[in-house]
Structures are given as structure tokens and as C-alpha cells.
KENUNU-49169 format. One line per 8 residues: number of its first residue (from 1); for each residue x, y negated, z negated of C-alpha. Coordinates in steps of 0.02 Angstrom, whole numbers, plus 50000, padded with zeros to 5 digits. Layout:
NUM> X,Y,Z; ...
This chain:
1> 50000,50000,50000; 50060,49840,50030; 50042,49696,49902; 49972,49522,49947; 50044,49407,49794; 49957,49229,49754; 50032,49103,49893; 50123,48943,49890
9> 50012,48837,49959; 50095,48676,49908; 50291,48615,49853; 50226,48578,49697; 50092,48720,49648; 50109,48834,49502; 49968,48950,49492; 49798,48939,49591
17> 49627,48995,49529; 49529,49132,49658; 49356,49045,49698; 49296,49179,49813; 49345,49304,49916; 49294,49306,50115; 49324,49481,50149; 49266,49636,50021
25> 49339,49794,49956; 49350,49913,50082; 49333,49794,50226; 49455,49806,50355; 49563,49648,50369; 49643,49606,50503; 49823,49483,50523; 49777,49297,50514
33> 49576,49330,50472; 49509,49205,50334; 49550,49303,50167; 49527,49202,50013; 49477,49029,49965; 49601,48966,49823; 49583,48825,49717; 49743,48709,49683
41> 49815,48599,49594; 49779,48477,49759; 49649,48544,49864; 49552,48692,49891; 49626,48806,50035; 49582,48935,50138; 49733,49073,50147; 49750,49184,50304
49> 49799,49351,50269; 49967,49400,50342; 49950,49569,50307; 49805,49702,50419; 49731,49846,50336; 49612,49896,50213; 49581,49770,50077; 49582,49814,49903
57> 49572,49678,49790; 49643,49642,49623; 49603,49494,49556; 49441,49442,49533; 49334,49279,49563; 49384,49146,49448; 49536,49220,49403; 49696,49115,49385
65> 49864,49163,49426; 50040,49102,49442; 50104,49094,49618; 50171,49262,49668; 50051,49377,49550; 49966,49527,49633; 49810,49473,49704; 49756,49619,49805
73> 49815,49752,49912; 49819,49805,50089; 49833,49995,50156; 49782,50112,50309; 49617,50169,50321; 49561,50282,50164; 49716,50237,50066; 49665,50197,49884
81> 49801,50100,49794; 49886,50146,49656; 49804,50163,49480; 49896,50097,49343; 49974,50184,49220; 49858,50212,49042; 49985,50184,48908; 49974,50313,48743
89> 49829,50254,48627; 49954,50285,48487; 50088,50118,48448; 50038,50036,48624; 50040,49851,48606; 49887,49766,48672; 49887,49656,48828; 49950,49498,48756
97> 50053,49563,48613; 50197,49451,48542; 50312,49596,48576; 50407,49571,48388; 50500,49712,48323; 50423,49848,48220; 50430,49836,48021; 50562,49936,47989
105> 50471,49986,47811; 50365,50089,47916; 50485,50171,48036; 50476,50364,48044; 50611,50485,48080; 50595,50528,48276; 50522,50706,48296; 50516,50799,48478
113> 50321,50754,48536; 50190,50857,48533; 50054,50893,48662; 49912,50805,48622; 49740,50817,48722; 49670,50666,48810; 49519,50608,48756; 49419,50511,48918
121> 49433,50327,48948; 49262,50253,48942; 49249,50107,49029; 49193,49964,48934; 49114,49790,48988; 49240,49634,48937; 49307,49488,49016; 49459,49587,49136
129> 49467,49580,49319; 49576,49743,49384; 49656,49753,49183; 49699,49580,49167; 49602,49472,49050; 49492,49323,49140; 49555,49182,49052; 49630,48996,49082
137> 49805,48953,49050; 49777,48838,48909; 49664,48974,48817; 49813,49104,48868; 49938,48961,48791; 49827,48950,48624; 49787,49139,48616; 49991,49157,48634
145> 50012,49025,48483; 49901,49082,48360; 49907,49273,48389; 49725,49294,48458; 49705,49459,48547; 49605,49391,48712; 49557,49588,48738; 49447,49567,48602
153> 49355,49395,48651; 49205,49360,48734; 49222,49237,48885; 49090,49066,48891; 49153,49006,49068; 49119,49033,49242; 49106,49217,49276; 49155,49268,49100
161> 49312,49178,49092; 49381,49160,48915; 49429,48971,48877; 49486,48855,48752; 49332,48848,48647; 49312,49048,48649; 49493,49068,48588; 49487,48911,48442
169> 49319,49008,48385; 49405,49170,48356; 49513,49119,48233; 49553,49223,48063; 49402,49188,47937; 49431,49089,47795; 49521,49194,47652; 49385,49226,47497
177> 49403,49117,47336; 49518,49214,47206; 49452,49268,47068; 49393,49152,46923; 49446,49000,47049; 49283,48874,47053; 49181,48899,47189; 49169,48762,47330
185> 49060,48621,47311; 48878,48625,47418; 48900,48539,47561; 48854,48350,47528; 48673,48278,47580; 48685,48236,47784; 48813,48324,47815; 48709,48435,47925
193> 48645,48300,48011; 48811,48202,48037; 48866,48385,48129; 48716,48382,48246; 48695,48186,48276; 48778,48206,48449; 48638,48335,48487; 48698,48504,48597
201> 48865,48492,48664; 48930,48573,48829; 49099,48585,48851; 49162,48591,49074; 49309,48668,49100; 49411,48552,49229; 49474,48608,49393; 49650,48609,49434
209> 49627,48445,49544; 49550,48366,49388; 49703,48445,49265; 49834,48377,49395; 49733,48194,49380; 49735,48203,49209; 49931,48262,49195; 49999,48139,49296
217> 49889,47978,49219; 49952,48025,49071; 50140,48048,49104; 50136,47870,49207; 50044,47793,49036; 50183,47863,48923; 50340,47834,49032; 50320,47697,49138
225> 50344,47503,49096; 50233,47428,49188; 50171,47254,49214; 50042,47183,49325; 50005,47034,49421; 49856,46955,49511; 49805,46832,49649; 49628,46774,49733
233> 49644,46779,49937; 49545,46676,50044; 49482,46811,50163; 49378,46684,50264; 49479,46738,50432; 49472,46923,50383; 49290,46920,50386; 49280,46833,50526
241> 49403,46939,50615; 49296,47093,50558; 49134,47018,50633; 49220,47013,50820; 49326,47167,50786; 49130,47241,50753; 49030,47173,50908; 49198,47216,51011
249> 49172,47418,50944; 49022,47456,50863; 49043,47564,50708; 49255,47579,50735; 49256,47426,50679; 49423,47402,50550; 49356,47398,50361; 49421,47259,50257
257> 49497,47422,50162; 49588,47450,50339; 49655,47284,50333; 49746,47268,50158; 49838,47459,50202; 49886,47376,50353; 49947,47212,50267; 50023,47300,50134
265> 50121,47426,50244; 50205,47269,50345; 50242,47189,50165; 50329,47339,50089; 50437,47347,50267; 50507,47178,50217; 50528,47224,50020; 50602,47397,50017
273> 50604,47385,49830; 50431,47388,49822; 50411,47558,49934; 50534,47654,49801; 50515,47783,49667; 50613,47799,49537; 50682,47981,49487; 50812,48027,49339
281> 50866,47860,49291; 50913,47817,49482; 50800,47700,49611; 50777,47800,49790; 50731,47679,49933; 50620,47770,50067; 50654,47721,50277; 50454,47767,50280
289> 50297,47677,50245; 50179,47804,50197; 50030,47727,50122; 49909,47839,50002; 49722,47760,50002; 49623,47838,49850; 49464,47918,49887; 49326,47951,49774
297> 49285,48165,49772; 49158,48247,49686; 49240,48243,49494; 49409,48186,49551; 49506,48035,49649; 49605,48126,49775; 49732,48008,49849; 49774,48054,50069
305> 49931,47972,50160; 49913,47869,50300; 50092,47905,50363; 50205,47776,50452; 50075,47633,50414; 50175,47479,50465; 50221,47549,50626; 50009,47600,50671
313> 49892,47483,50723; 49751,47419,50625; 49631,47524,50743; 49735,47674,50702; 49751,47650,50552; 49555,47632,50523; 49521,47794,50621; 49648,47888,50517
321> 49572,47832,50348; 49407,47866,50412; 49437,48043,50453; 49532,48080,50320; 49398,48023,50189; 49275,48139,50274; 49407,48270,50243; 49417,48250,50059
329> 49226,48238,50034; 49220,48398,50134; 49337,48487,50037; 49431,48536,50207; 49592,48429,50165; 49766,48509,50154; 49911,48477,50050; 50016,48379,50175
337> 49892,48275,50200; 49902,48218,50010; 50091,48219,49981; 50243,48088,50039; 50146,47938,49978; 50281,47789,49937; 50143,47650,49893; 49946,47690,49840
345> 49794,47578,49865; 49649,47594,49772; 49491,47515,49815; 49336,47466,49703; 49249,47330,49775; 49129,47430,49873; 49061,47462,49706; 49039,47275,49666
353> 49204,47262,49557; 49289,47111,49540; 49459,47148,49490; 49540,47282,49389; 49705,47386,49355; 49742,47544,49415; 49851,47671,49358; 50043,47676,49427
361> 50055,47859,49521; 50217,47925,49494; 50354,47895,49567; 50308,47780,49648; 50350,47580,49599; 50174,47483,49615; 49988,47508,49664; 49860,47381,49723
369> 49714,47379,49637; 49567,47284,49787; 49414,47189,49724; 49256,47144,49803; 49227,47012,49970; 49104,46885,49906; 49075,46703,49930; 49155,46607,49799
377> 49161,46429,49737; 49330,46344,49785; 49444,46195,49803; 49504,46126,49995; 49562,45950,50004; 49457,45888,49851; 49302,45981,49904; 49186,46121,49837
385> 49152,46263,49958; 49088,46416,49979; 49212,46543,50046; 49261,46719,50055; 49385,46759,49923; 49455,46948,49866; 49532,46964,49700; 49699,47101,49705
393> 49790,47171,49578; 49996,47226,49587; 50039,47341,49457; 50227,47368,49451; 50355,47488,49377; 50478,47384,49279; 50617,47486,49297; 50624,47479,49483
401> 50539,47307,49516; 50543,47136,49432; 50421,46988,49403; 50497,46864,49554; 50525,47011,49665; 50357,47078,49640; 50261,46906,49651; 50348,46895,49816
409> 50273,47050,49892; 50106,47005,49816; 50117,46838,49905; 50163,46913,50086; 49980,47038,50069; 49901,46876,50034; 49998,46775,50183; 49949,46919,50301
417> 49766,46935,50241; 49752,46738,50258; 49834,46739,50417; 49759,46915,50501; 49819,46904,50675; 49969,46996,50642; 49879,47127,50572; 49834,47165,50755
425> 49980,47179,50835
């Protein structure tokens, strides 16, 4: 039989969770056919089976495993794959045992073994795909920690997949009151309905996009300086641009979206600083623009890379981001797609927001945060008018740019967004 493992999909995936499997046992399978979707810690994949033969899977749905576990099996017609070996019921060590020596108190002398007769395994119903316990990493982690045979739990998630809660639940009960020792107090008045005042709770277990998202935030939070700066741009010309750009073709018309990735791309060509990363205490300068434009999935922001920006042209550039929205909301896009990034651009004003301050994403040296297009109150020559103004936000990494350097980039989206036309060519 030969062995299909858990693939690679991505340079920087780990483990990937089995969300369902496209062919079934016994089903013949032939080289390149659809095999399994996979959920990572990017995207959810399709993988192509490079193997033909009969399939014989071992993993089940909802299982997670680290890249290069056994996932299933592939043999010639009739072949059953190996079963595995049933250790001795006497001194085996469960699944997840710590594997510490034995107390030597309780060692025996060694005597030649005996035939003994084999009593039947029964199959029994538990939380195990093919012998391996369904459970998540962090409930494997805690299990680990605190000694908790996952054999012996009861799975609450998806499929009957043992996580966090199930494991913190099964911990050792509380050890009785010794003897003569005053017993505990009765639990003080509304403390019952302190416990409940939330009403039911459900806990969601996240997906490995969501884990990633939540990883990362946190890391850039802890260990990067950042500072951030702001400006208002008069996008008067923009949105008059926009309105010919639309009558010119239809519904390809550029968004205003389209326009700051395009601005920004030509600014960060003419401050290299500001399309770095910084990476063990040393600043790397990148020769390409690759500008990452956050998109809002189902549960998760999932950031593609509109590669080579500065060099594209605005109508490009506004077909790429298009398609590759649709991608992410259709859960069809692929790793490349969402890696080389050297500058991000997050967008909120279709929502109505003014202004706010996105999070850095690591390694990279600044985001732009993009408010709403409204009219606005302002100042020309001593006058009040009404004009079209857009509020962005530069948040910087301090170790790799500085205030003036950063204010000067800032200014150079605005001069661009003010002044459009070169946007075009």
C-alpha cells in the first residue's frame, strides 16, 4: 500500500485540518483526481491525489494533522492495508502517555512469558478516527500539560472532536476535606445567579485562518513599536476622475479603493524604506511592490497581493482586486495569492468609517488604514466649501521607519490622490 501523508500546501503551514473527503473508501482514485479538501492556516485547498489506486482512508473528517502524518492509503484493487498492531493489554501505555520511567518500587524480576489467551477486542464508540484521537492541537497541548488521558474524553466539537473546554472539564476532582477539618462555607446568596447572568454560553472553536489572524495580531501588538500618523485628502479630482473613468466603462470602472493601491504602490517606489520588513534585528529592502488589499471573509480578514503594483495600471490594477475579492469570498483562493505582500491596505469606509488604525502585519514596516469619501466642510482662499475629503491613516514600524521619513510618504499618497492623472499612466 502506498501512503498519502498530509501535504504542504503552503511555505509556512504546519498542520491542516481534513474538512471532507471527495472520494470514499474503496473508490478507485485515479492520479491528479480531486481527493481531499484541507483547511489551512491560509485558505482552504483542494489537494489532487498523486498517487492511483484504491483509496483507503485514515484520517477522518475534522481531523487535524501535522504536515506529513498518514492521511490515507492507496493500493491495487482488493488490497486492504495494513492493520495496526494491538499492543498487550498488560503495562501498555495509553495513546498520549507521558512516556516517564516506571517506579522502580514496583519493578519485578523478568520471568520468560507465558502464553496467555486473547480475549476479543470489542469495538467501542469514542472520539478516534483510524486509532487516533479527534482532537485540536491546543486541547492535545493542555491534555499533554496536565496529564488528561484524551482516550477517555468525550468530544463537544464538530464531528466529536475533543477541544479545549472538554479537556479543562476533565480535570482531577477536588480532593475530600480531611478529617475533623471545617467544612466549606455554603455558597454565598447570588452567587448562583452571578454564574448564570451571562445566560447559556457557546463556545466556537476557530478555524485555522482565524488562529493564524489571531497569532499574528498579537505578535505585531507585543513586538512592534509602532506609531501612526494621519492626514485629510481632498479627493475632489478623484471623484471626478471616477465619474468619467465610469461613463467611459460601465461597471470596470476603477474604485476609489483602486486608486489609493495604485497611489500607494508609486509612493513606496520612491521611499524604499517604507516597502521593507524588518527580520532578526536587520532591515531587508524589497526591488518589488507587492501590495496586499484586505478583504473581509466570512469570520476572517484574508489579506490577497496585487503583485508588481507600481508598474500596473490603474485599470489593471482594479480588475485584479476585483477578481481576487470574489476569490476569497468564494473560498477558491490559493496560497500564493496571499503571500509576498511588502505594504497592506485596509479599507473601511465602505462601511461609513471615518478614520481608524489598523494593525501592522508583520514584517512588514506600515499599513494604511482608508476612511470614507464624503463631502466635508473646508477652507480654500478664505472660503467655506463643500468638498470631497478622505481621512487615511499610516501606521509605521519604528524600528524600520521614522516620523519625517514616514510623513513624507504619507504626503506623496496624498499628492497623487490630489493630483490623479498620474495614477493613469
Amino acid at each position: 500500500m502506498a501512503e498519502i501523508v498530509m501535504p504542504r500546501l503552503s511555505d509556512t503551514m504546519e498542520e491542516g485540518t481534513i474538512l471532507r473527503w471527495l472520494k470514499q473508501d474503496g473508490e478507485e482514485v485515479k492520479r491528479g483526481e480531486e481527493l481531499v479538501e484541507i483547511e489551512t492556516d491560509k485558505a482552504t485547498m483542494i489537494y489532487e491525489s498523486d498517487l492511483a489506486g484504491v483509496l483507503q482512508t485514515v484520517a477522518g473528517e475534522g481531523d487535524t494533522l501535522a504536515v506529513g502524518e498518514l492521511i490515507a492509503q492507496v493500493g491495487s484493487d482488493g488490497a486492504q492495508p495494513a492493520a495496526p498492531a494491538v499492543a498487550s493489554t498488560e503495562g501498555a501505555a495509553p495513546e498520549e502517555s507521558t512516556g516517564g520511567a516506571a517506579d522502580p518500587a514496583q519493578a519485578q524480576p523478568q520471568t520468560p512469558p507465558q502464553p496467555q489467551p486473547q480475549a476479543p477486542v470489542q469495538a467501542t464508540d469514542g472520539p478516534t478516527a483510524g486509532g487516533r484521537v479527534k482532537a485540536s492541537p491546543l486541547a492535545r497541548r493542555i491534555a499533554r500539560d496536565s496529564g488528561v488521558d484524551l482516550q477517555a474524553l468525550t468530544g463537544s466539537g464538530p464531528g466529536g472532536r475533543i477541544v479545549k473546554a472538554d479537556v479543562q472539564g476533565a480535570g482531577a476532582p477536588s480532593p475530600s476535606p480531611s478529617a475533623g477539618a471545617p467544612a466549606a462555607p455554603p455558597p454565598a446568596a447570588g452567587v448562583e445567579g452571578v454564574a448564570t447572568a451571562k445566560g447559556q454560553t457557546t463556545t466556537v472553536e476557530l478555524s485555522r485562518t482565524q488562529q493564524t489572524i489571531a497569532r499574528r495580531m498579537a505578535e505585531s501588538k507585543a513586538t512592534i513599536p509602532d506609531f501612526t500618523l494621519q492626514v485629510e485628502v481632498d479627493m475632489e479630482e478623484c471623484v471626478m476622475l471616477r465619474a468619467e473613468l465610469k461613463r467611459l466603462s460601465q461597471d470596470e470602472a476603477p474604485t476609489y479603493n483602486d486608486m489609493v493601491v495604485k497611489a500607494s504602490a508609486l509612493a513606496l517606489r520612491e521611499h524604499p524604506h517604507a516597502n521593507g520588513s524588518y527580520r532578526d534585528g536587520r532591515l531587508q529592502l524589497h526591488s518589488r511592490v507587492n501590495v496586499g488589499v484586505a478583504v473581509a471573509a466570512e469570520d476572517a480578514l484574508v489579506v490577497p497581493t496585487v503583485f508588481d503594483a507600481a508598474e500596473k495600471s490603474l485599470g489593471v490594477i482594479a480588475r485584479e482586486t476585483r477578481a481576487l475579492a470574489e476569490r476569497v469570498r468564494a473560498g477558491t483562493i490559493t496560497p500564493p495569492e496571499l503571500g509576498g505582500g511588502t505594504f497592506t491596505v485596509s479599507n473601511l469606509g465602505m462601511y461609513g468609517v471615518h478614520s481608524f488604525t489598523a494593525i501592522i502585519n508583520p514584517p512588514q514596516a506600515a499599513i494604511l488604514s482608508v476612511g470614507s469619501v464624503s463631502p466635508r466642510a473646508v477652507v480654500r482662499e478664505g472660503e467655506v466649501l463643500a468638498r470631497h475629503t478622505m481621512t487615511i491613516t499610516l501606521a509605521c514600524d519604528h524600528r524600520i521607519l521614522y516620523g519625517a521619513g514616514a510623513a513624507l510618504f504619507l504626503a506623496r499618497i496624498s499628492e497623487l490622490l490630489e493630483a490623479p492623472a498620474a495614477l493613469t499612466l
